[in-house]
N, C-alpha and C positions, 0 to 999 in steps of 0.2 A: 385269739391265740390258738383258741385251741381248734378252730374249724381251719385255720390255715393247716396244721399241722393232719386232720382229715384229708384235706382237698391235695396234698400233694402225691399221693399212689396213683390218682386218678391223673394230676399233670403225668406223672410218669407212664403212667400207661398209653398216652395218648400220643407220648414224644417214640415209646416204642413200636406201637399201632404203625408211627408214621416210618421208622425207619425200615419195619418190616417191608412196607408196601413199595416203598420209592425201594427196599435193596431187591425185592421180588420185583418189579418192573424192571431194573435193568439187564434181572437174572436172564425174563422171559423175552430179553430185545436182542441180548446178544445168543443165544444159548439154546433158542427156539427156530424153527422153519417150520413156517406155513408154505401149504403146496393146496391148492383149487383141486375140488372133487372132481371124478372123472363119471361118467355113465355109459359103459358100453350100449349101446343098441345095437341088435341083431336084425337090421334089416336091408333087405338087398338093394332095393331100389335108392334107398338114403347112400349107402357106403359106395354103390357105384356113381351117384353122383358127386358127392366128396370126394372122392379120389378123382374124375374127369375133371374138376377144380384145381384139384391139388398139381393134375399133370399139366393144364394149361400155364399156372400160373409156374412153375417149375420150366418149361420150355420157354417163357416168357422172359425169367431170368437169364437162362445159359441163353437163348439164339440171342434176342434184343438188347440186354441190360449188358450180358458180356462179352457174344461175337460180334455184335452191329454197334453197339455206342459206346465197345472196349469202356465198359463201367468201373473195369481194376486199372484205367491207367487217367493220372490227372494230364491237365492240357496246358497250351501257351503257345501264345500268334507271338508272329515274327516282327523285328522293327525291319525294315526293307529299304530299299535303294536302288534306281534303276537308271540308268546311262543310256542312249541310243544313237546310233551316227547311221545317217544314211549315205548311201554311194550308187552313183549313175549321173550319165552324161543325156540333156532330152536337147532335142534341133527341130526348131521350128520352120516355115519358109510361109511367112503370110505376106500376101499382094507383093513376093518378087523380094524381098526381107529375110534375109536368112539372120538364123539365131541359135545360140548354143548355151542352154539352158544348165548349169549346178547345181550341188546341193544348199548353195549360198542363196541361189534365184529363187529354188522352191521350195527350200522346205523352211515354216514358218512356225514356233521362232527357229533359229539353229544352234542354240544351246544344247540341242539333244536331251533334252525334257521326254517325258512318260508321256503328255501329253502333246499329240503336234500333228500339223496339217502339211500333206503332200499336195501342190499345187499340178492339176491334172490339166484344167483348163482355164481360159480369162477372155475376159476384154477389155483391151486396153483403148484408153484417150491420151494421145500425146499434146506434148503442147499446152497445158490450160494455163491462163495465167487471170490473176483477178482482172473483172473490168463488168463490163456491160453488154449485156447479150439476149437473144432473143429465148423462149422457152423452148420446149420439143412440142412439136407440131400432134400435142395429143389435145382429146374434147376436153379436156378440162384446162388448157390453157389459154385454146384459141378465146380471139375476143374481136369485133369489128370496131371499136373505138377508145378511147382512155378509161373512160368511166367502166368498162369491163375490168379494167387492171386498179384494184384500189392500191393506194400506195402505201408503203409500209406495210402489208401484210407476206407471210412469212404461211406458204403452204405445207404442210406437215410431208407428205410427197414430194415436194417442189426440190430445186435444185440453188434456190436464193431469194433475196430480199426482190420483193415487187415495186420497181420504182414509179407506176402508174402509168407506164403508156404501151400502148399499141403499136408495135412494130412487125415490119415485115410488108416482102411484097405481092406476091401471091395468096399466099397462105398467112394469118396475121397471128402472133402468138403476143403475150403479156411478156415485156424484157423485165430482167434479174440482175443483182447485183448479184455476181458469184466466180465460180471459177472457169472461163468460156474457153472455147465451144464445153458446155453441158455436153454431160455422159449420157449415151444412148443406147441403153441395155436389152434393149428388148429382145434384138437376136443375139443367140445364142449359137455359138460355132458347132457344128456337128459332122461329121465325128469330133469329139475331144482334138485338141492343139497337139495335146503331151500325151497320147497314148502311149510314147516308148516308157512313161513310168511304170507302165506294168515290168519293166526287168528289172527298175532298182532294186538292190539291194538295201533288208534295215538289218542291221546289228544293235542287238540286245544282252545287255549287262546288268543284272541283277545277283545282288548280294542283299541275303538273309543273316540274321542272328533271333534268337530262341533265346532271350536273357535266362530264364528262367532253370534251364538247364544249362548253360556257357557254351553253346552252339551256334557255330556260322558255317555257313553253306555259301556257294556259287553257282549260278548255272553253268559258268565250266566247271564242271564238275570231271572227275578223275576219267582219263581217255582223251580229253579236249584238250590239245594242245595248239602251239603256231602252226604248224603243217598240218591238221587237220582243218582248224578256219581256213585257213586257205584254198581247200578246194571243197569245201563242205557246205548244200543247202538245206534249210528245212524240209523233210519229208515225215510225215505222222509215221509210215512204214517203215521206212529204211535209216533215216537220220533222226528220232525224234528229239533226241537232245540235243543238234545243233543249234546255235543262237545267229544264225543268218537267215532272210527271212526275203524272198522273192515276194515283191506287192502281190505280181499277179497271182499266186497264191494264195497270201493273205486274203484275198479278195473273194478266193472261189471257195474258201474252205470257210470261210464266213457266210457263203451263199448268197453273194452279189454275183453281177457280170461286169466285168469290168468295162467295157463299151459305156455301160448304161453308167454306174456310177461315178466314171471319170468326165462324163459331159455335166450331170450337174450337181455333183459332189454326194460326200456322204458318210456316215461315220461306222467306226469298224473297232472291236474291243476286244484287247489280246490280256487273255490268261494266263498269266505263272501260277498254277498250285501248287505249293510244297505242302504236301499232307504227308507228314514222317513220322514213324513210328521209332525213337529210340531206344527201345529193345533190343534191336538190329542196332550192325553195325553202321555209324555214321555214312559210310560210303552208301547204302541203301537209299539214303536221305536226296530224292533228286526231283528235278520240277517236272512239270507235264503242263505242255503248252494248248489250250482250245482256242477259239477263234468265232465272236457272234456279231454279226450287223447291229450295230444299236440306232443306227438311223437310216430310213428310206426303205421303203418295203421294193423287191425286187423285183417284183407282180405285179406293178404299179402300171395301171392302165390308166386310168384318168389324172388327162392332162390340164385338168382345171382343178388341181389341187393348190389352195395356197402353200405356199415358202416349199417348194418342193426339193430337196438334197442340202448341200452345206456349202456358203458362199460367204466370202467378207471382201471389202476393199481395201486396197493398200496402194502409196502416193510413194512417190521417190523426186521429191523436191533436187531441185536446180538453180542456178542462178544463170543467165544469158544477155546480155547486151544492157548488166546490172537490173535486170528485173527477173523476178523471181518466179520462176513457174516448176510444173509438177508435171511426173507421167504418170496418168491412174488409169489402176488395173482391180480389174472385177476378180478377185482371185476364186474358181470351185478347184475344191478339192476333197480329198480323202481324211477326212482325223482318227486318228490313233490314240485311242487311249489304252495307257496301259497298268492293267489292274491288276499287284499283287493279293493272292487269296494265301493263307498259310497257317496255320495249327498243328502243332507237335505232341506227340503223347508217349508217356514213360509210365512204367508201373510203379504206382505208389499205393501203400498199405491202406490211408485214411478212405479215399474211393474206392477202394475192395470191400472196408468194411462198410461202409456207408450201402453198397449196393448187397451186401447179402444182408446185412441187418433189416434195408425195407423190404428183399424181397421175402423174407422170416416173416416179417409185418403182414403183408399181402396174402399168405398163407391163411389168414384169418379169415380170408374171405368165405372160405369153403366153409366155415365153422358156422359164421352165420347163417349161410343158407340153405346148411342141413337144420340148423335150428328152424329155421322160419320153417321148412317143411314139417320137421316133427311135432312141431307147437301149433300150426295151425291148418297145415293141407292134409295130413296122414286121419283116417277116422280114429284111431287110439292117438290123438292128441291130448285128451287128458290123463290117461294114465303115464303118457312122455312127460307131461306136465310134471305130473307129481312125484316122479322120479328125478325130475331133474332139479326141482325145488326143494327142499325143505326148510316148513316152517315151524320155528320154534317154539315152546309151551311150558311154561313154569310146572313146578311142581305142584302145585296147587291146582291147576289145571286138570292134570294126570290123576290125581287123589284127591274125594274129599272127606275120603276116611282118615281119622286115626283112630289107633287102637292102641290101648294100654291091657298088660296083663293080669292078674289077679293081684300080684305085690307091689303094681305099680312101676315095672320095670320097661324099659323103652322098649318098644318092639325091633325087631334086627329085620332089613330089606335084604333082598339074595337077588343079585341079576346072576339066572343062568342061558347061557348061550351056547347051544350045545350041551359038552364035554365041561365047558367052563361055568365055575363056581366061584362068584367071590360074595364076600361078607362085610359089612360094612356097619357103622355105630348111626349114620344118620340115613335120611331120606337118600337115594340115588332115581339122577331122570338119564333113563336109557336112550343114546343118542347114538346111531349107527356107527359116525365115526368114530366111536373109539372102537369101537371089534370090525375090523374087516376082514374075518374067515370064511368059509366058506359056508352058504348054508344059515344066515344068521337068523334064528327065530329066540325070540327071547319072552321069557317068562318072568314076570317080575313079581317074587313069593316074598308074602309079610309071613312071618311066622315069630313063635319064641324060640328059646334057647331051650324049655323044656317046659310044659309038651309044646310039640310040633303043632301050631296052626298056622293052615296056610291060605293065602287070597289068590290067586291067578288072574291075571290081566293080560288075552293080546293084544300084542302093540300092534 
């Protein structure tokens, strides 16, 4: 009973202990700021290269972060849509055959799709209908007897089913089940059939939207009316925002010749960039059209290149005296494709601050590599050291004196600094940061209250 009644001063004191500490912990969380010591150094060669840092990275910011990659404005591509219709009339006259070519005839498919083939040149086989027929009179078909023609085999090249025999009278080739007379491609018409395709005309309809801001755009865009299509062709100079577009153009500003790439095709890739800047008024927001050959080099000198330009075949089935035959055509021609590019930018806050907060970041750079110099390339590296360091030391460290006075009374410590004098009841370890005057030299005197004895220590 009666040690409980000893031992509760001591709970109490320990339950006060705690509250002191946990209410001074929160005092010194809200109540307090810490700020990082600074150390001027006075040297020329350090501060001129910090600063040559400082301005790089500063020009780094304004030309590239925010003239060149507009780092204050966010972004967002377009959803897109494009329409094209071609127009021109082409007249052929082969072996006494005249013929008057559409845009139904050549341009393949004629949905007017982004991507699509202008039919320049061909060769056509009329007539084929299934049956049995001799091969083309190339080394790899001729044979002098049956056993040259195995049957059932199916040549990867070939033109049909090898029914095993040796036909022909001169000349012997292996016969085919397939569609006869076999197609005989090898020459090629030169000049081109359809050279008058260099005057068609393509019309081009593209429509932009910019979800992200509620923006839609046209390439007719404000100016562009009916009476201007109408007598209006593409010029980079003079018209560059019309959407009428001369092949043979197309062709030259891509950097083909249209001669060469209309005999045996080739492909050709047209640019709409909308790159808009929404700061400006919408009207600003307008396309700009380039033009680059993406197949067939135009330099092209050797003529024993395989698959040289861009060619497909295509059959226009018939029926005649109830059997069913086909007219095939070796179609070269010109493809088009057409590639929206598009990106819009508006100033928003979050990318402003995103881009000066790293460039603030980046700013660091300079700091460490005036340090690396002063800590280990400069010959007063250690005295930068120890300026720029300091390490800590108990007070026991600093004294391993005590001293008591004749009546047994505690000795009084005095840091003076300067002008300043203060007084204190216990031990004080003088630490720079608390006096930052000017001039701090500190003396740290054990003395009494009376007489005066005193100990001197520099720090």
């Amino acid at each position: 009973m009666h040690a409980s009644v000893m031992e509760r001063p001591s709970c109490l004191s320990r339950s006060s202990k705690m509250n002191s500490y946990i209410t001074n912990a929160l005092s010194d969380f809200f109540f307090k700021y810490e700020t990082p010591r600074q150390v001027l150094v006075r040297n020329r060669r350090v501060g001129v290269v910090c600063r040559l840092i400082q301005l790089g990275v500063l020009a780094y910011i304004i030309g590239w972060v925010f003239i060149y990659e507009k780092g204050y404005q966010s972004t967002d591509t377009a959803v897109s849509s494009v329409f094209t219709k071609m127009k021109g009339v082409g007249y052929t006259n082969v072996d006494g055959e005249e013929r008057v070519w559409d845009m139904v005839d050549y341009v393949f498919p004629v949905q007017g799709d982004s991507s699509f083939v202008v039919m320049t040149n061909y060769i056509i086989t009329k007539g084929q209908k299934m049956g049995k027929c001799p091969e083309l009179t190339e080394p790899r078909y001729l044979c002098n007897s049956d056993s040259d023609c195995e049957r059932g085999i199916i040549e990867r090249t070939g033109h049909g089913h090898m029914t095993g025999k040796c036909v022909g009278n001169t000349t012997k080739t292996c016969e085919v089940v397939a569609w006869c007379p076999v197609e005989d491609d090898h020459t090629i018409p030169d000049p081109a059939l359809l050279m008058s395709a260099e005057n068609y005309t393509l019309f081009i309809k593209n429509s932009v939207t910019f979800p992200a801001y509620g923006v839609k755009r046209s390439n007719l865009v404000e100016g562009i009316g009916n009476q201007y299509i109408k007598s209006c062709v593409y010029d980079p100079t003079t018209s560059p925002l019309c959407p009428i577009f001369r092949l043979g153009d197309l062709v030259q500003l891509s950097g083909f010749n249209f001669s060469t790439i209309a005999k045996v095709g080739g492909a050709i890739g047209i640019v709409i960039d909308w790159t808009c800047n929404l700061d400006y008024d919408q009207s600003e927001c307008k396309p700009v059209y380039t033009f680059h050959g993406l197949y067939g080099n135009p330099n092209e000198t050797d003529t024993a290149r395989a698959s040289v330009g861009y060619n497909f075949r295509y059959a226009k089935h018939y029926m005649e005296d109830k059997q069913e035959k086909r007219t095939l055509l070796k179609v070269f021609g010109i493809r088009f494709d057409i590639i929206v590019r598009s990106v819009a930018r508006k100033f928003d806050i979050i990318p402003t601050l995103t881009a000066i907060g790293s460039g603030v970041g980046i700013f660091g750079v300079a700091t460490v590599v005036c340090d690396l110099i002063l800590l280990y390339l400069l010959p007063k590296r250690e005295f930068y050291n120890n300026m720029k360091f300091k390490v800590t030391e108990t007070v026991e460290q600093l004294f391993s004196l005590k001293r008591l006075n004749e009546t047994g009374r505690p000795l009084v410590f005095y840091l003076q600094c300067d002008n300043l004098r203060l007084g204190i009841n216990t031990f004080i370890y003088y630490i720079p940061d608390v006096y930052a005057g000017p001039q701090v030299s500190a003396n740290i005197i054990l003395q009494h209250k009376e007489p005066l004895d005193v100990f001197s220590s520099e720090k």
